[in-house]
Jmol script that loads the backbone (N, CA, C; Angstrom):
load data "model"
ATOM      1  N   UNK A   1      14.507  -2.437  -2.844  1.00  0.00           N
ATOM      2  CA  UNK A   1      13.689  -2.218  -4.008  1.00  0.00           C
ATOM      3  C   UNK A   1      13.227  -0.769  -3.991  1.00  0.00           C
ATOM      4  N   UNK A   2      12.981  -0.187  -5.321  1.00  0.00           N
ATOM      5  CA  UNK A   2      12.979   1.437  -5.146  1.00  0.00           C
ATOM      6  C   UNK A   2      11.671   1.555  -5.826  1.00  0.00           C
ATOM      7  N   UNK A   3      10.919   2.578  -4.959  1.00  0.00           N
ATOM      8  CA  UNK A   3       9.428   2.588  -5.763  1.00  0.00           C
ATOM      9  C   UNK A   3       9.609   3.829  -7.223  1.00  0.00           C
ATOM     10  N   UNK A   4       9.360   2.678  -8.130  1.00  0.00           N
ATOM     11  CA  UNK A   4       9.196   3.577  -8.947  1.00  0.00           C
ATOM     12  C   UNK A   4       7.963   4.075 -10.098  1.00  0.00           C
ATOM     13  N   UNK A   5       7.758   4.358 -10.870  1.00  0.00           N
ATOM     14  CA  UNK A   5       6.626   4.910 -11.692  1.00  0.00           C
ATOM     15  C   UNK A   5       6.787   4.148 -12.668  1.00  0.00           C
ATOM     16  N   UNK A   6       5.388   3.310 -13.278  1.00  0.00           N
ATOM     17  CA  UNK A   6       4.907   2.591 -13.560  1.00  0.00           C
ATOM     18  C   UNK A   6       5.714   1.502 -14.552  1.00  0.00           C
ATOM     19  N   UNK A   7       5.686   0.505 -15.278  1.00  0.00           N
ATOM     20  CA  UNK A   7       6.440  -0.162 -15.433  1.00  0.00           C
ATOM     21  C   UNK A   7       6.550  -2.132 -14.839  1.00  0.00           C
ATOM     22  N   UNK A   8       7.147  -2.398 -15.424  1.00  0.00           N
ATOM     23  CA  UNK A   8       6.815  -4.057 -14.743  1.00  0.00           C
ATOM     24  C   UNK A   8       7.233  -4.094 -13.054  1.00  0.00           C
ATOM     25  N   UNK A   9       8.630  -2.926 -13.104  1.00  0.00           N
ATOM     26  CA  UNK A   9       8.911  -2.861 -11.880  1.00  0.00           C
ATOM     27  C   UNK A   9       8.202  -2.028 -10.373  1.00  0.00           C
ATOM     28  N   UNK A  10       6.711  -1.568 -10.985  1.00  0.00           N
ATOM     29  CA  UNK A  10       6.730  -0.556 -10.111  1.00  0.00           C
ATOM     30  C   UNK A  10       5.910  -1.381  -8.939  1.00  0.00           C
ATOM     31  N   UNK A  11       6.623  -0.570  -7.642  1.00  0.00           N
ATOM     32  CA  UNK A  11       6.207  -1.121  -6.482  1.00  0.00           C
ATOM     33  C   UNK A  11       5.487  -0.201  -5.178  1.00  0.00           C
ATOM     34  N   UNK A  12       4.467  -0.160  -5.027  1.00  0.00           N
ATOM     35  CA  UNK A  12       4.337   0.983  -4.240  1.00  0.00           C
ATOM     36  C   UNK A  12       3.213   0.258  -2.987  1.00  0.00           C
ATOM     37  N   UNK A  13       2.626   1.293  -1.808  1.00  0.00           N
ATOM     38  CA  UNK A  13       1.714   1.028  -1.021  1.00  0.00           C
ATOM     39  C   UNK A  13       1.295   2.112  -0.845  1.00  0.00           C
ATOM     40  N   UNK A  14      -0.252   2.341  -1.256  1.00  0.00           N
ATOM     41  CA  UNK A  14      -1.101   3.102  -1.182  1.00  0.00           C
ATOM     42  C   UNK A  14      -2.497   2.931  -0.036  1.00  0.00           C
ATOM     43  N   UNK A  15      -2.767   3.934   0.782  1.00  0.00           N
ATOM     44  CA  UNK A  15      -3.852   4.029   1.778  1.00  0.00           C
ATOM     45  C   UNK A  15      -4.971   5.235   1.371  1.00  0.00           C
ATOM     46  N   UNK A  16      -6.002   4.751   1.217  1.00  0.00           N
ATOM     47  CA  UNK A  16      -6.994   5.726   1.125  1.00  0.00           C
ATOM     48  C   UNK A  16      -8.558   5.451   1.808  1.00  0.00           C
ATOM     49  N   UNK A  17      -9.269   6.390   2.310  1.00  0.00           N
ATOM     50  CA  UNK A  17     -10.604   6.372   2.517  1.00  0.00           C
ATOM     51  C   UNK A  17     -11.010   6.776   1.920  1.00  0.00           C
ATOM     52  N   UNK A  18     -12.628   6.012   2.385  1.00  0.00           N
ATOM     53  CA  UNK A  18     -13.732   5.934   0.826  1.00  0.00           C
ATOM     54  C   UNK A  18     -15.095   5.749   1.530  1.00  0.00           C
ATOM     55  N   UNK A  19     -15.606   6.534   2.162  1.00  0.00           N
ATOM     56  CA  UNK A  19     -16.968   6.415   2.507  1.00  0.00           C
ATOM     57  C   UNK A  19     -17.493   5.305   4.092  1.00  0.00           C
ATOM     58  N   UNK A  20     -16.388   5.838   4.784  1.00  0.00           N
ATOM     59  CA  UNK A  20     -16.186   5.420   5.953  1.00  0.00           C
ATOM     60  C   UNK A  20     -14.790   4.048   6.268  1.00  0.00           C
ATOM     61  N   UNK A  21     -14.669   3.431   5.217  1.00  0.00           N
ATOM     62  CA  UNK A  21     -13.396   2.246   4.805  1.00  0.00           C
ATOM     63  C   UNK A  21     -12.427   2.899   4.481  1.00  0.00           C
ATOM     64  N   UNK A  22     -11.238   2.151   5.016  1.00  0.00           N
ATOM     65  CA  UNK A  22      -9.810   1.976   4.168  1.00  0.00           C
ATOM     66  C   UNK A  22      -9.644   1.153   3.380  1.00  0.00           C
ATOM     67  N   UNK A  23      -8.929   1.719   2.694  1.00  0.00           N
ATOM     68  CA  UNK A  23      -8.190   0.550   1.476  1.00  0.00           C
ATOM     69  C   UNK A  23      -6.983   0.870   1.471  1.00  0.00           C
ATOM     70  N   UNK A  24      -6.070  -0.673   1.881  1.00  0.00           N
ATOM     71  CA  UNK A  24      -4.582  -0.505   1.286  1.00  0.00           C
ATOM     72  C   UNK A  24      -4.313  -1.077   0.050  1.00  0.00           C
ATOM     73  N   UNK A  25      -3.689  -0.594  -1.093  1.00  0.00           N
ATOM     74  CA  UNK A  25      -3.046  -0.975  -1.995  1.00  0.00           C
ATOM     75  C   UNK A  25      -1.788  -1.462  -2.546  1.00  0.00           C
ATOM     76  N   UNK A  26      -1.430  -2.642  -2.461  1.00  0.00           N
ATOM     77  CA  UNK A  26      -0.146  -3.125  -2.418  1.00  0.00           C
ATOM     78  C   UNK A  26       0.006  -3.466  -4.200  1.00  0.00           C
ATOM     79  N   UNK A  27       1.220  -2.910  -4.045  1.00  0.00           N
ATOM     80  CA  UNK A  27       1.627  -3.584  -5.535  1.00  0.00           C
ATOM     81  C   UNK A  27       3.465  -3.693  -5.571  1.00  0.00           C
ATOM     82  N   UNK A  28       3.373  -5.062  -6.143  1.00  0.00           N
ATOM     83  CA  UNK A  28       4.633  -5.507  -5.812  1.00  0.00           C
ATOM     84  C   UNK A  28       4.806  -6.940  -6.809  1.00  0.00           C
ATOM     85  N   UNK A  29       6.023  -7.032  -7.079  1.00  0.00           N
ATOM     86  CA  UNK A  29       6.439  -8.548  -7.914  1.00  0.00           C
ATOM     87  C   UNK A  29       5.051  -8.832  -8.767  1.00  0.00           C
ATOM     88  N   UNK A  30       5.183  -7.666  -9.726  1.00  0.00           N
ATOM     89  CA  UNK A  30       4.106  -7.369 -10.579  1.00  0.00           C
ATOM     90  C   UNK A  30       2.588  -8.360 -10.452  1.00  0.00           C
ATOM     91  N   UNK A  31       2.559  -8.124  -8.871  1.00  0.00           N
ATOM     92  CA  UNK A  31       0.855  -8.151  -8.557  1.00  0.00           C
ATOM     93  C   UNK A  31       0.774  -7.202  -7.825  1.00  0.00           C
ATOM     94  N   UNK A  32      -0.897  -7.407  -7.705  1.00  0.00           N
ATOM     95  CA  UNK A  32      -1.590  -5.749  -7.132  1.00  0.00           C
ATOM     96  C   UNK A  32      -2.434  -6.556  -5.670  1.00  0.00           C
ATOM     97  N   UNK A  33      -2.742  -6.278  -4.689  1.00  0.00           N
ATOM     98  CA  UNK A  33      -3.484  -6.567  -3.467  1.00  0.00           C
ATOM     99  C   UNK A  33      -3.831  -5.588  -2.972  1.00  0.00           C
ATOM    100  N   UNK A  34      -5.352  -5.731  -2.643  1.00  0.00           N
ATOM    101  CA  UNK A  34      -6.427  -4.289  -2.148  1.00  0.00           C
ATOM    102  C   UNK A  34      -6.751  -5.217  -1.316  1.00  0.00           C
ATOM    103  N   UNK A  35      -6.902  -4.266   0.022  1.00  0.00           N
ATOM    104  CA  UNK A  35      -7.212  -4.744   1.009  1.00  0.00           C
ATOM    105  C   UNK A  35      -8.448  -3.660   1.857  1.00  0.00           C
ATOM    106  N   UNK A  36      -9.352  -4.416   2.406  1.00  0.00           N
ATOM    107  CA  UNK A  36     -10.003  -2.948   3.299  1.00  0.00           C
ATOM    108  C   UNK A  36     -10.659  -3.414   4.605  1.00  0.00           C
ATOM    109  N   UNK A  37     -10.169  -2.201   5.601  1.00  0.00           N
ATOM    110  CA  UNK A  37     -10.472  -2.553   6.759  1.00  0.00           C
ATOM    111  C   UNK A  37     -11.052  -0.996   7.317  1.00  0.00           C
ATOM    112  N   UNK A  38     -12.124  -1.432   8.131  1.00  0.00           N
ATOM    113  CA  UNK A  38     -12.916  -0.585   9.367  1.00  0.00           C
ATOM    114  C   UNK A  38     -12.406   0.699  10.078  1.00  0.00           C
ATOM    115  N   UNK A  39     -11.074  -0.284  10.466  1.00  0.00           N
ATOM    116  CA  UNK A  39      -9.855   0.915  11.528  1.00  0.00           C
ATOM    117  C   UNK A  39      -9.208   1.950  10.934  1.00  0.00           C
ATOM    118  N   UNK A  40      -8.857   2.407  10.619  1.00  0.00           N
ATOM    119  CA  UNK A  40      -7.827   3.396  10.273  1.00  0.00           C
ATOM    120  C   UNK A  40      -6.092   2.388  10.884  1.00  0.00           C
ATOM    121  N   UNK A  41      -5.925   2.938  12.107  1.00  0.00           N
ATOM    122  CA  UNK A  41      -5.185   2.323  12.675  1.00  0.00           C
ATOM    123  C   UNK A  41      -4.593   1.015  12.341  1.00  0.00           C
ATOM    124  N   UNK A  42      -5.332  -0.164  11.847  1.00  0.00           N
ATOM    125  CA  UNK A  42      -5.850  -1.293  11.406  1.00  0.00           C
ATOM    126  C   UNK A  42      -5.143  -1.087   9.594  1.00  0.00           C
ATOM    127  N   UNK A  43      -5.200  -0.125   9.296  1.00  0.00           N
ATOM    128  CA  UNK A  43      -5.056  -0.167   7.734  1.00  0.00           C
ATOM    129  C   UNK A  43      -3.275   0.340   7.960  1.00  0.00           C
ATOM    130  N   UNK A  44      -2.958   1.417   8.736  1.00  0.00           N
ATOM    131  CA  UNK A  44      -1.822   1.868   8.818  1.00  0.00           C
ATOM    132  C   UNK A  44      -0.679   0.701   9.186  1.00  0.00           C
ATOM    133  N   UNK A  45      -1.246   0.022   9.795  1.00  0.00           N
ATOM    134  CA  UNK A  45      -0.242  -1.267  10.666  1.00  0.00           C
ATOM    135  C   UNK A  45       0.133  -2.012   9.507  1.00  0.00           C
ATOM    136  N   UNK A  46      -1.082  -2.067   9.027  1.00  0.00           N
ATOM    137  CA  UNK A  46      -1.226  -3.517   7.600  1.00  0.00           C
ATOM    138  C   UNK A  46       0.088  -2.401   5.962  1.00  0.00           C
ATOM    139  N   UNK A  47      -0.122  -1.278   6.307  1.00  0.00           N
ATOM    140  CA  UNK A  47       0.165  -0.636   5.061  1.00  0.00           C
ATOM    141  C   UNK A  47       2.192  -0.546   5.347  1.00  0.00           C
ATOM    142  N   UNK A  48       1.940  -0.298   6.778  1.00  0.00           N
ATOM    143  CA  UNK A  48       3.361  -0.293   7.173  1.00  0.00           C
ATOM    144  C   UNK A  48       4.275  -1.345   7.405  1.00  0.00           C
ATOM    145  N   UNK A  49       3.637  -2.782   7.164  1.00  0.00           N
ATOM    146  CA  UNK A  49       4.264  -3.860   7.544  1.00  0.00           C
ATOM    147  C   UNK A  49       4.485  -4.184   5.961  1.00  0.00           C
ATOM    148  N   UNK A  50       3.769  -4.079   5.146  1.00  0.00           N
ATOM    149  CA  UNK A  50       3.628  -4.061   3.611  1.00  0.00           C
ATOM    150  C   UNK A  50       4.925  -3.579   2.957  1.00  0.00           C
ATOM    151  N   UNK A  51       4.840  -2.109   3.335  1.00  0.00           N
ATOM    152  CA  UNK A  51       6.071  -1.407   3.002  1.00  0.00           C
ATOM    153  C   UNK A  51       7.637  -2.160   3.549  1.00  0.00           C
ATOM    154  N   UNK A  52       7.409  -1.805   4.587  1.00  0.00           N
ATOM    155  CA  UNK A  52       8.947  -2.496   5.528  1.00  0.00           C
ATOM    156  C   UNK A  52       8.747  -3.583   4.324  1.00  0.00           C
ATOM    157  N   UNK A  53       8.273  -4.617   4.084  1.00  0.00           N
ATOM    158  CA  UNK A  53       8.316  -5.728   3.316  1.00  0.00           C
ATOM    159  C   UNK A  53       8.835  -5.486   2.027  1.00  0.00           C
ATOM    160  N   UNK A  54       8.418  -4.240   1.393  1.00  0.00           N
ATOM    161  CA  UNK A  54       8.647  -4.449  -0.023  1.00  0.00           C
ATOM    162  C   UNK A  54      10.077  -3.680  -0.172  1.00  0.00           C
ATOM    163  N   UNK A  55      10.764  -2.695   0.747  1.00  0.00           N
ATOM    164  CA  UNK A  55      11.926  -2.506   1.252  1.00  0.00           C
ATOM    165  C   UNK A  55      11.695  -0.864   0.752  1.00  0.00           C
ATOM    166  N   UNK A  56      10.219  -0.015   0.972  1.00  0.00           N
ATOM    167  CA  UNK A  56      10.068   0.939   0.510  1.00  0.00           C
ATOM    168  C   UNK A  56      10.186   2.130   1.773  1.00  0.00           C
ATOM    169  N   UNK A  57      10.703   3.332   1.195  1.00  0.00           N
ATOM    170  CA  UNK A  57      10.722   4.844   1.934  1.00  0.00           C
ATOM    171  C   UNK A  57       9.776   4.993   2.662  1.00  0.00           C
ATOM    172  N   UNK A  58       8.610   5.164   1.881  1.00  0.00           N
ATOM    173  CA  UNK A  58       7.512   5.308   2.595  1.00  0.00           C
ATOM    174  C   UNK A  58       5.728   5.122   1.620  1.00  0.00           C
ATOM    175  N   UNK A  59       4.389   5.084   2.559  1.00  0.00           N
ATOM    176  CA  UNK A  59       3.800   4.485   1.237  1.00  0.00           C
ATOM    177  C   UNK A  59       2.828   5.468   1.092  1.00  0.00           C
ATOM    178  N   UNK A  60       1.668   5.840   0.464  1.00  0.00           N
ATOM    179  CA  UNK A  60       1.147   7.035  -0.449  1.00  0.00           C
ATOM    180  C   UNK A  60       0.053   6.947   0.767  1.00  0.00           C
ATOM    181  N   UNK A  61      -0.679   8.443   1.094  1.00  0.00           N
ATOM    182  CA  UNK A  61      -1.793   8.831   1.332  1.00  0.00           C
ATOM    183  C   UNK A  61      -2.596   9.303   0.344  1.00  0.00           C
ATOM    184  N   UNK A  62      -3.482   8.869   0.088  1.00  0.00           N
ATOM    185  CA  UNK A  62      -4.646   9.029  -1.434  1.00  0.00           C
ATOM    186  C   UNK A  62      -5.671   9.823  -0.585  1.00  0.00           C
TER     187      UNK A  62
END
end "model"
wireframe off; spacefill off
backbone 0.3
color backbone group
């Protein structure tokens, strides 16, 4: 699956901090899942297992 820009098909994984939290952003098979965790580390694992999953390059630093 190829991440692309916006559209029914678009699929991406996004990581960002926000005032001490992560948030991963999954979007895929036109749903969206936000997730947030404490770790850093903890968000990267979750963001990278996401990706491998959705069959993507690589996923966004926000």
């Amino acid at each position: 699956m190829e991440d692309t820009k916006g559209g029914a098909n678009h699929t991406s994984v996004e990581i960002v901090e926000a005032m001490g939290e992560w948030f991963v952003r999954v979007v895929g098979n036109g749903e969206e899942l936000t997730r947030s965790f404490d770790l850093e580390s903890v968000a990267l694992a979750f963001a990278e297992s996401q990706r491998i999953r959705l069959g993507l390059k690589d996923f966004k630093r926000i």
